[in-house]
N, C-alpha and C positions, 0 to 999 in steps of 0.2 A: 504494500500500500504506500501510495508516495505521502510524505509530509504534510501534514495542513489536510486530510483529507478523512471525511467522520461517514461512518457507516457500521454496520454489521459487519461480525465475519461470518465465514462459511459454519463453523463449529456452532455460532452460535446460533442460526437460522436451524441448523440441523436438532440441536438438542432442543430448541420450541418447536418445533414440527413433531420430535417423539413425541412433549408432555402432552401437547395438543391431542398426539392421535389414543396415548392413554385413558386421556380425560374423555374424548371420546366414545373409547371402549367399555368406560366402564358406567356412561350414563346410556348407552344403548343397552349394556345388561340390565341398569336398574330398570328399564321403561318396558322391556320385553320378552326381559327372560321368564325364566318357571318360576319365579317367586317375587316379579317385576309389577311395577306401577298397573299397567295392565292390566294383569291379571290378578292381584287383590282388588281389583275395581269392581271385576266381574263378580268375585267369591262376595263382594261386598253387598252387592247389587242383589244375589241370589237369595244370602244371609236376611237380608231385610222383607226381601219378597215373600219369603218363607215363616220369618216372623209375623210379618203382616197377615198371612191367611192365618197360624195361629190364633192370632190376636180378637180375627175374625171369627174363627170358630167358639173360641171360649166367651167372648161377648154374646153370640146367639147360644151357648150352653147354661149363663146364669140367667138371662133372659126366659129362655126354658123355665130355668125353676124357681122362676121367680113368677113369672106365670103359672104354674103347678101350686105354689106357694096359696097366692091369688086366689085361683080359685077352687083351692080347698079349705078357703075361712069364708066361703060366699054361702 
């Protein structure tokens, strides 16, 4: 490099081009691997979905007997 002259070297382009493609690799694994952003969204989505008809079931089962209750003081 001649005197008087500001820039990057090659070494140093090359080892931010690794970190980069690490940081890379390793937010592609968090977003889409087997235990990624993804797919706890899905597992998360199911979980609730699955609460929800619970939730719905047991609401129409005190209802039941709360009706039952009802009317067997009438």
């Amino acid at each position: 490099m001649l005197k008087g002259q500001k820039g990057i070297t090659l070494v140093a382009l090359v080892i931010t081009i690794i970190v980069l493609l690490i940081l890379a690799g390793i937010t592609i694994s968090m977003t889409i691997g087997q235990r990624g952003i993804l797919n706890r969204a899905k597992e998360a989505g199911q979980n609730y979905q699955n609460a929800a008809k619970q939730e719905e079931k047991d609401l129409l089962d005190i209802n039941d007997e709360m009706e039952n209750i009802v009317n067997s003081l009438r």
